[in-house]
C-alpha positions as CSV (number, residue, x, y, z in Angstrom):
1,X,21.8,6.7,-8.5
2,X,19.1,7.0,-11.1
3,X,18.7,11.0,-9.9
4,X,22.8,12.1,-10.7
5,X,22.4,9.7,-14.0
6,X,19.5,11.2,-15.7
7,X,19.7,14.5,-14.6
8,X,22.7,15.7,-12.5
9,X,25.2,14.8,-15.5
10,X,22.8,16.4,-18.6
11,X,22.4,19.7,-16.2
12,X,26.0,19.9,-16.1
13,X,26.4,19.4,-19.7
14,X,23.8,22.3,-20.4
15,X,25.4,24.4,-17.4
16,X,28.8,24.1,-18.8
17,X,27.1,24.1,-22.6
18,X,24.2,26.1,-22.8
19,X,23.9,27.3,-26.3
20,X,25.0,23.8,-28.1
21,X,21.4,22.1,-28.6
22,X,23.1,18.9,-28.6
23,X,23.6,19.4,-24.4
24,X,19.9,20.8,-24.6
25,X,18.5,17.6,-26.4
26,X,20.5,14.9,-23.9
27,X,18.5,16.9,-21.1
28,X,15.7,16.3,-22.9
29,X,16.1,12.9,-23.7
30,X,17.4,11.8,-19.9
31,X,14.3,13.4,-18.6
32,X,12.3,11.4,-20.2
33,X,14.6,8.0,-19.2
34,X,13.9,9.2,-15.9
35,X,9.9,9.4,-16.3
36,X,10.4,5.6,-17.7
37,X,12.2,4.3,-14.8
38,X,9.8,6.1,-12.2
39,X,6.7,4.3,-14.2
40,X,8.4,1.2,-14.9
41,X,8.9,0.5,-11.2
42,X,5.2,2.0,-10.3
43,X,4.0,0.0,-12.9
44,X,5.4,-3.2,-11.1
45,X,4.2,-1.7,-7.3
46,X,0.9,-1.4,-9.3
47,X,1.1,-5.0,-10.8
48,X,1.8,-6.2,-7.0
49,X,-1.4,-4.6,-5.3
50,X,-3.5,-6.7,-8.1
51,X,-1.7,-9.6,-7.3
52,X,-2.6,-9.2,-3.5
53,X,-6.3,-8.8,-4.4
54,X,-5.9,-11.9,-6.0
55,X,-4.3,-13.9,-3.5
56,X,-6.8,-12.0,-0.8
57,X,-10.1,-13.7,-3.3
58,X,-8.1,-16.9,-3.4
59,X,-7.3,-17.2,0.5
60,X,-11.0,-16.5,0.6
61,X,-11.8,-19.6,-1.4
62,X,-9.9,-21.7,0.6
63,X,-10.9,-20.9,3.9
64,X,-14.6,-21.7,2.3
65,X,-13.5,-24.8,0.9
66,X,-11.7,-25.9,4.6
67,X,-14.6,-24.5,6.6
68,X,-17.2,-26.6,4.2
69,X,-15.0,-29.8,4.7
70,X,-14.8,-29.9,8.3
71,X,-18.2,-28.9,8.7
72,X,-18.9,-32.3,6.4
73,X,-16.3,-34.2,8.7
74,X,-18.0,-33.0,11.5
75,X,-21.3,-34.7,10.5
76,X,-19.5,-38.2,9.3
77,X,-17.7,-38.5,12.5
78,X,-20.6,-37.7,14.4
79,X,-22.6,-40.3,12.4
80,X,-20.4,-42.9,13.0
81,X,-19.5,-42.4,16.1
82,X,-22.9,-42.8,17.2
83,X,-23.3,-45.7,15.5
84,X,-21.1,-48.0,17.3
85,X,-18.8,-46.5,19.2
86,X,-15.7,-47.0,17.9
87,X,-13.3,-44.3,16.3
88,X,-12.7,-43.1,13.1
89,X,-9.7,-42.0,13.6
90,X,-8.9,-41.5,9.9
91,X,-11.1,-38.6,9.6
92,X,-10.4,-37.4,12.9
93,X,-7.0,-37.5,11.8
94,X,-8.4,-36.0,8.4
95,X,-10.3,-32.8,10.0
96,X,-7.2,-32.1,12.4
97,X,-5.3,-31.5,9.5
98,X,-7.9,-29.5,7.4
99,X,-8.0,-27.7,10.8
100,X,-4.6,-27.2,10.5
101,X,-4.0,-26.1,6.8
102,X,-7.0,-23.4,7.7
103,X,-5.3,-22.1,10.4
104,X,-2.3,-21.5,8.4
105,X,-4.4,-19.6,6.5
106,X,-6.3,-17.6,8.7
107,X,-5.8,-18.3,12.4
108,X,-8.2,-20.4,14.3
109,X,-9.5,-21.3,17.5
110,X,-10.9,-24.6,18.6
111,X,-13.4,-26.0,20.4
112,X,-14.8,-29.3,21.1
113,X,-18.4,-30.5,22.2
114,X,-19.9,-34.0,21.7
115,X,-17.6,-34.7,19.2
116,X,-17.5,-31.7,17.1
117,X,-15.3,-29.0,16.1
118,X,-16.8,-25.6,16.4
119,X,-13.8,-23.2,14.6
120,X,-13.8,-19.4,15.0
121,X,-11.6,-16.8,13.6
122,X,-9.4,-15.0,16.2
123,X,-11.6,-12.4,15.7
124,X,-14.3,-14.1,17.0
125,X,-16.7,-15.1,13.4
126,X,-17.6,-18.9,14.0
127,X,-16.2,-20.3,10.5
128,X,-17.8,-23.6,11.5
129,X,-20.1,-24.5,13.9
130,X,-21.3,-28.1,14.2
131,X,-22.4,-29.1,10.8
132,X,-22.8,-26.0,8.9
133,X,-20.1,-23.8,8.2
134,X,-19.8,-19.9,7.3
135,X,-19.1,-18.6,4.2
136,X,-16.5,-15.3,3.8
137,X,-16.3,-13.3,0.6
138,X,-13.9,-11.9,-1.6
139,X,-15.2,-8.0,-2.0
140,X,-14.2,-4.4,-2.8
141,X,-13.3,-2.4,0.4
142,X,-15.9,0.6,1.3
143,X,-12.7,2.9,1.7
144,X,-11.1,2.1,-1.5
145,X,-12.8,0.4,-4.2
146,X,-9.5,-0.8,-6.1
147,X,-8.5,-3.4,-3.2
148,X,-10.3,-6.5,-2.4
149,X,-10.6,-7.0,1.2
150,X,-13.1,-9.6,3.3
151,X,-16.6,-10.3,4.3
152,X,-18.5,-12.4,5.8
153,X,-22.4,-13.4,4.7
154,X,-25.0,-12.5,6.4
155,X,-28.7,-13.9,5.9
156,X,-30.3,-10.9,6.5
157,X,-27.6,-7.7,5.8
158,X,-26.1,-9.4,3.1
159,X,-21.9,-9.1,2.7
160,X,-20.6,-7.8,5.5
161,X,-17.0,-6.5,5.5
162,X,-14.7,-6.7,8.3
163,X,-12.3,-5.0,9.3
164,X,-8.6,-5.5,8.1
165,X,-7.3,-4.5,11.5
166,X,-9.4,-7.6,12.8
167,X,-7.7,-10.1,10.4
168,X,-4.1,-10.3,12.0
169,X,-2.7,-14.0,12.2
170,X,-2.0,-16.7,9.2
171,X,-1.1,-16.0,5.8
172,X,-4.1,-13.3,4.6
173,X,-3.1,-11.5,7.7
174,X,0.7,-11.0,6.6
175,X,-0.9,-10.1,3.1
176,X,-3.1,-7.6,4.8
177,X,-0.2,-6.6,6.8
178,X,2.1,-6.2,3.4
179,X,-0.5,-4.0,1.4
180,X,-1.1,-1.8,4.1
181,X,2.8,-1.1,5.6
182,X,5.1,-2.3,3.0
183,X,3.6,-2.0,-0.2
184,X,1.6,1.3,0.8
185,X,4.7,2.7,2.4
186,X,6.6,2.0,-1.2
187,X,3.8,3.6,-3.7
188,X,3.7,6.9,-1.5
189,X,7.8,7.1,-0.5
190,X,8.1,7.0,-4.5
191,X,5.1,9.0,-5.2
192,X,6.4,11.6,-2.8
193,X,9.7,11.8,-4.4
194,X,8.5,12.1,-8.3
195,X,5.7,14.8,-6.9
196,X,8.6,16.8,-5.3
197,X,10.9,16.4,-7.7
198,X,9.1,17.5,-10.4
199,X,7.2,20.1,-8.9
200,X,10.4,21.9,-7.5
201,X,11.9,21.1,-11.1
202,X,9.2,23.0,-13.0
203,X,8.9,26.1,-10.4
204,X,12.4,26.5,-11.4
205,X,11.9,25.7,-14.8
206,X,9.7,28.6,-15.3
207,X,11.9,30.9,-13.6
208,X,14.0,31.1,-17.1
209,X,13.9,31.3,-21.0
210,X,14.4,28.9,-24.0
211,X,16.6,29.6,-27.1
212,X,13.6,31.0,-28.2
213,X,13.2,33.9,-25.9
214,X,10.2,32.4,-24.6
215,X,9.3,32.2,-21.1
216,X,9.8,28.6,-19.8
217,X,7.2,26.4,-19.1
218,X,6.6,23.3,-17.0
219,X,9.5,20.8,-17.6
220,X,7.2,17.8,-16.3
221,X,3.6,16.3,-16.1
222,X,2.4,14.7,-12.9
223,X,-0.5,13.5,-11.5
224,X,-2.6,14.6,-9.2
225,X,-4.1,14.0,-5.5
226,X,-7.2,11.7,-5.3
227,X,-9.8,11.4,-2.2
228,X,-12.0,8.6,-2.8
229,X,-15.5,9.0,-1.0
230,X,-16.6,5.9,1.1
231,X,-19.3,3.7,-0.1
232,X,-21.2,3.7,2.9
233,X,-21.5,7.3,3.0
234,X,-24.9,8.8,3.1
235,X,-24.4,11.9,1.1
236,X,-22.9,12.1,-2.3
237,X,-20.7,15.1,-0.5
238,X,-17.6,15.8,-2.4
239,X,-14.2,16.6,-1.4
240,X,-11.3,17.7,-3.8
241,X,-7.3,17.7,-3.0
242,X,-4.6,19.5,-4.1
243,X,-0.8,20.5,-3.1
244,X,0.2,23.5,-1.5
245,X,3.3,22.3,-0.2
246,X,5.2,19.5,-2.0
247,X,7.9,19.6,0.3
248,X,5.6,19.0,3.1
249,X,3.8,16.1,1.7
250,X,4.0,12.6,3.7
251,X,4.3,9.4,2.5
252,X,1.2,8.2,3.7
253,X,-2.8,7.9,2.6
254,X,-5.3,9.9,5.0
255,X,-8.9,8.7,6.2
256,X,-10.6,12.3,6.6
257,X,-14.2,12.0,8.7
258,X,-17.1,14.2,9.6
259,X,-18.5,13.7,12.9
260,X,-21.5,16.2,12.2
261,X,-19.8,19.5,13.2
262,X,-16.0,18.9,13.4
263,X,-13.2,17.3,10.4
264,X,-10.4,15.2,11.7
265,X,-7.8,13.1,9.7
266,X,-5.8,10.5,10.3
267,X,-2.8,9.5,8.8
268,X,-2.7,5.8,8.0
269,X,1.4,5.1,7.8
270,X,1.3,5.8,11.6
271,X,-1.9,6.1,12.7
272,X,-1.5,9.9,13.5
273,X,-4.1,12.0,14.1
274,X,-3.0,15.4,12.2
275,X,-4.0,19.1,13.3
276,X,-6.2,20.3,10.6
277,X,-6.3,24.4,9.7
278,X,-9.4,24.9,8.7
279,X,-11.3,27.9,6.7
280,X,-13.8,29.3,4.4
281,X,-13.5,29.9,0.7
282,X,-14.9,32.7,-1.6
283,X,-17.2,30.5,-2.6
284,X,-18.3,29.1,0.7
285,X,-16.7,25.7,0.7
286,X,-15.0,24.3,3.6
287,X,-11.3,24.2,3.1
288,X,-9.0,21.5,5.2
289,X,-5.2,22.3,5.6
290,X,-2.7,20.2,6.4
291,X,0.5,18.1,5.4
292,X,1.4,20.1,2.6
293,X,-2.7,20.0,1.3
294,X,-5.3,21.5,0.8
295,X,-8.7,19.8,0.9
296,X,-12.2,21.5,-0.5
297,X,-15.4,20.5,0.7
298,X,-18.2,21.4,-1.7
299,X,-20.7,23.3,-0.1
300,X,-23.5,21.5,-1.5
301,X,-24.8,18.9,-0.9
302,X,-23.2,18.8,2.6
303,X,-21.9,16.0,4.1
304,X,-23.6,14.6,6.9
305,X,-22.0,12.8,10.5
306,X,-20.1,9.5,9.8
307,X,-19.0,10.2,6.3
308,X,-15.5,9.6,5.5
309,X,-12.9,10.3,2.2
310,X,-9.6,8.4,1.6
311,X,-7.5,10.8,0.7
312,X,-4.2,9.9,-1.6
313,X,-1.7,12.7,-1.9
314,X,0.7,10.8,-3.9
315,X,0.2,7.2,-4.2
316,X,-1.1,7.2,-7.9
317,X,0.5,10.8,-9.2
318,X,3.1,8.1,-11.2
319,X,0.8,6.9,-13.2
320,X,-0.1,10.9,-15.2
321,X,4.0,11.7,-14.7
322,X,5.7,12.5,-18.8
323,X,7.7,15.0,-20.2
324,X,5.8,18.0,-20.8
325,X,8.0,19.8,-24.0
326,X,8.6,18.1,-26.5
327,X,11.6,20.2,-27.9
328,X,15.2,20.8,-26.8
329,X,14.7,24.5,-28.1
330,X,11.9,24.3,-24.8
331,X,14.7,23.9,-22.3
332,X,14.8,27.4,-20.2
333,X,18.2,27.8,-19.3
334,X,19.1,31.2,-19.3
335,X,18.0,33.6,-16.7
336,X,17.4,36.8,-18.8
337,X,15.8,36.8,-22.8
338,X,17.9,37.1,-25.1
339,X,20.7,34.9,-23.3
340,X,21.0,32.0,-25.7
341,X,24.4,31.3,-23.7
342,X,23.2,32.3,-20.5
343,X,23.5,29.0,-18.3
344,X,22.4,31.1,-14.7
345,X,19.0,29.1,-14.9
346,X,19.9,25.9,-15.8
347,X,22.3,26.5,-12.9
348,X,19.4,26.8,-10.4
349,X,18.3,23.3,-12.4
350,X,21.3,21.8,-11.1
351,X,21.3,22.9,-7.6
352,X,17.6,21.1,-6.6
353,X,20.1,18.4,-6.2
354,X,21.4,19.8,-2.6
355,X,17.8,21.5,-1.5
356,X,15.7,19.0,1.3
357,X,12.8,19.0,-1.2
358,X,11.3,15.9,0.6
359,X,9.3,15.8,3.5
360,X,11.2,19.2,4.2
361,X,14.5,16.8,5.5
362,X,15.7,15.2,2.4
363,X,17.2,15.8,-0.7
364,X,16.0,14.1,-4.0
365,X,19.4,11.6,-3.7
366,X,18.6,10.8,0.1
367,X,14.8,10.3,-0.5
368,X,15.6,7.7,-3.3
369,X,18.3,5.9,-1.0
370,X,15.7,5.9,1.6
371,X,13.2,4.4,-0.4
372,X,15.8,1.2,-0.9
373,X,17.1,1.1,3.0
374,X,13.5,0.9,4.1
375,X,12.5,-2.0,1.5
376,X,16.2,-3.6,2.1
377,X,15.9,-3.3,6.4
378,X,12.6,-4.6,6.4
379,X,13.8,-7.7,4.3
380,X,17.0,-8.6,5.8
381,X,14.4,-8.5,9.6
382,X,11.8,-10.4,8.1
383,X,14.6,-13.3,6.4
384,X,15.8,-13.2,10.2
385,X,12.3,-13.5,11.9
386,X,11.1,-16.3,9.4
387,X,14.5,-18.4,9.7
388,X,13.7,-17.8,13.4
389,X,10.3,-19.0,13.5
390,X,11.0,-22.3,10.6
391,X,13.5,-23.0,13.1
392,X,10.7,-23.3,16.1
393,X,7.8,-25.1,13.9
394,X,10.4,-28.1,13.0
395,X,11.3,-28.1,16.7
396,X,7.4,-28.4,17.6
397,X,6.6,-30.4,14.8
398,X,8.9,-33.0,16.0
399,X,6.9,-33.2,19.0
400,X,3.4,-33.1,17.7
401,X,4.9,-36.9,16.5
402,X,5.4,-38.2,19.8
403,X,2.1,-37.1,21.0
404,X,-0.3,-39.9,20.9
405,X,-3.8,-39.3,19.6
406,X,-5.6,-36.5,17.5
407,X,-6.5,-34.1,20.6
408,X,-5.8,-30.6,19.7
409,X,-3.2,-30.5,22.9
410,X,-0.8,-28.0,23.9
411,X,1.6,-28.7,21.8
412,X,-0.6,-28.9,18.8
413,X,-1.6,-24.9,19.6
414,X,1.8,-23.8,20.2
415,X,2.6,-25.2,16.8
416,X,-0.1,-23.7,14.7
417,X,0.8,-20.3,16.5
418,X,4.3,-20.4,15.0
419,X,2.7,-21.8,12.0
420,X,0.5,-18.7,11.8
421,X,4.3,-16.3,12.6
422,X,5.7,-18.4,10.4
423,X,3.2,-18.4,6.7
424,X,2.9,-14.6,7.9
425,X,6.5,-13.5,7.8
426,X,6.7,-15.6,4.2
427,X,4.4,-14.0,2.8
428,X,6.1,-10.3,3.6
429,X,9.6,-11.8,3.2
430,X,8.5,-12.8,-0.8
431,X,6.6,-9.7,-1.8
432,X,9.4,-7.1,-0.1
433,X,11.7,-9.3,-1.4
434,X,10.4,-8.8,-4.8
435,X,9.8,-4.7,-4.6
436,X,13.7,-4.6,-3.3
437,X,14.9,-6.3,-5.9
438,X,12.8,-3.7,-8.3
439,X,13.8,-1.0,-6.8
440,X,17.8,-1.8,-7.1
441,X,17.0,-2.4,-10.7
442,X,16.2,1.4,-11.3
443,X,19.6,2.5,-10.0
């Protein structure tokens, strides 16, 4: 693996070599391989979550466009219809298919009255009623300003965001459904990993001494926890994060609320509600323990009931990870000064390797081969699942041809309800496809 390459083997050299700087400087340089591979493949898990907010603005756009065209159908069917009587059953034929290439896109329900379509989101928001239709928009979640999420327009409150949890069938619900499990899951597994890694790393680090005699010094740079407050808050109360535990730290972001006297938090990989130990500073801020954290709520100005953080531990800590000494001299191997051939520290270096530094039941090589199972599991199920469900919309579209007429009948719904399986599942199977095939790369 990427771990025993970059820094297993240079250990071994400095453990078996520890006065020859050459050993020293191969550490050095490996290290800092190892900081480009970690990037490189956040960098591309990065790339992907802008690429979902794009395709989560552009899903918007076309359920506009659909909505607005049916709405217009609506009216010209009605129009002639009413004139004499007879069908048009080339527009009918014209809006069940607009009906149809929305509902791959979102999931709709139909009804029918007088002739019209009146199409509603499985949540329930009328997308078109008669003929007007309802406009959804592209904007920046309340809990976390980086990801564009969904809305819907309303005269008098303005945009309107709605829940992700709401937005489950067709295509933007498999892209919801990737951002928050799959892609989510792979940030914060690898975020975990670099933040334990090289937090265990530098403890031991600074256990030792250089060649210099010097006292060592942090091997590594990483970032640091974030907590975003929510936009609908209504204080500007603020809430800090740091680690107390790597070791302990989850994989998973945290949506931390105030209910006006009491703190909870909820893990968001599984939904968890966590226990929270909480406690007073020496400076009278409230203090929030738990999952290897340590939250601080600034006394001032307080927050008030219904105000929430999004707390990220390790999704983003990537991003600030480098090499922190820039010489080989730097590299505290020995255990005692003086020891320019003591090896005793770079020993201790060397053993992280068998220590469950992750989650507190993993060790570094066991994390990382985690990290690939997870992403490799979930595509071979999904390949399965959406050969599966292909397999079922060609069965049903063979019999949507031997119905006669445009009614939206039985078989028409059982069809667009694979459909909506179906554009789902593809849409996970590409994009964990695509983060699997990254993550091999790095190995």
């Amino acid at each position: 693996t990427t771990f025993c390459r970059l820094v297993k083997k240079p250990c071994k050299e400095v453990v078996s070599n520890a006065n020859d700087p050459s050993a020293r400087q191969s550490m050095l340089s490996n290290a800092q391989g190892l900081v480009s591979q970690f990037q490189t493949t956040a960098q591309y898990l990065n790339n992907m979550q802008n690429s979902v907010n794009s395709d989560v603005a552009s899903s918007v756009k076309q359920i506009n466009t659909y909505s607005s065209q049916i709405a217009d159908l609506n009216q010209q069917i009605a129009k002639l219809t009413n004139g004499n009587g007879a069908e048009p059953n080339d527009l009918l034929d014209k809006r069940d298919q607009l009906v149809n290439e929305l509902n791959n896109v979102v999931g709709v329900t139909v009804s029918q009255q007088d002739g019209n379509y009146t199409v509603s989101m499985a949540n329930g928001l009328t997308l078109v009623n008669g003929y007007k239709s309802s406009d959804l928009v592209a904007m920046n979640s309340s809990s976390d300003p980086t990801r564009t999420t969904i809305g819907y327009v309303d005269k008098q409150a303005g945009n309107v965001e709605i829940p992700e949890k709401l937005i489950t069938t067709g295509s933007l619900g498999g892209l919801l459904a990737f951002r928050s499990q799959d892609l989510d899951l792979a940030q914060n597994q690898l975020g975990q990993l670099a933040a334990a890694f090289t937090t265990s790393f530098n403890d031991v680090h600074k256990q030792g001494f250089d060649s210099n005699g010097d006292q060592g010094v942090d091997f590594f740079n990483i970032g640091t926890p974030l907590v975003v407050s929510n936009s609908k808050n209504s204080t500007a109360a603020s809430v800090t994060a740091e680690w107390t535990d790597t070791s302990a730290l989850k994989a998973s972001n945290y949506t931390v609320s105030y209910d006006g006297s009491k703190w909870t938090a909820t893990r968001a990989s599984d939904s968890t509600a966590v226990t929270i130990a909480q406690g007073t500073d020496a400076s009278g801020n409230t203090t929030l323990s738990f999952d290897g954290l340590k939250l601080t709520v600034a006394a001032t100005p307080a927050p008030a009931a219904k105000d929430s953080f999004l707390v990220k531990p390790v999704q983003n800590v990537i991003n600030d990870m480098s090499v922190a000494i820039t010489s080989e001299s730097q590299v505290a191997a020995a255990s005692a000064v003086g020891g320019e051939s003591d090896n005793r520290n770079a020993q201790k270096l060397l053993n992280l390797q068998d220590v469950k530094l992750v989650g507190g039941n993993a060790t570094l090589s066991q994390a990382y081969a985690s990290i690939v199972s997870t992403v490799g599991n979930k595509t071979s199920s999904l390949e399965t699942t959406s050969t599966t469900q292909k397999s079922v919309v060609s069965q049903l579209t063979d019999r949507q041809q031997s119905v006669s007429g445009v009614n939206l009948d039985e078989e028409y719904a059982n069809l667009t309800k694979y459909q909506q399986y179906y554009m789902a599942n593809a849409q996970v199977l590409q994009t964990a496809s695509t983060v699997f095939n990254a993550l091999i790369n790095i190995r």
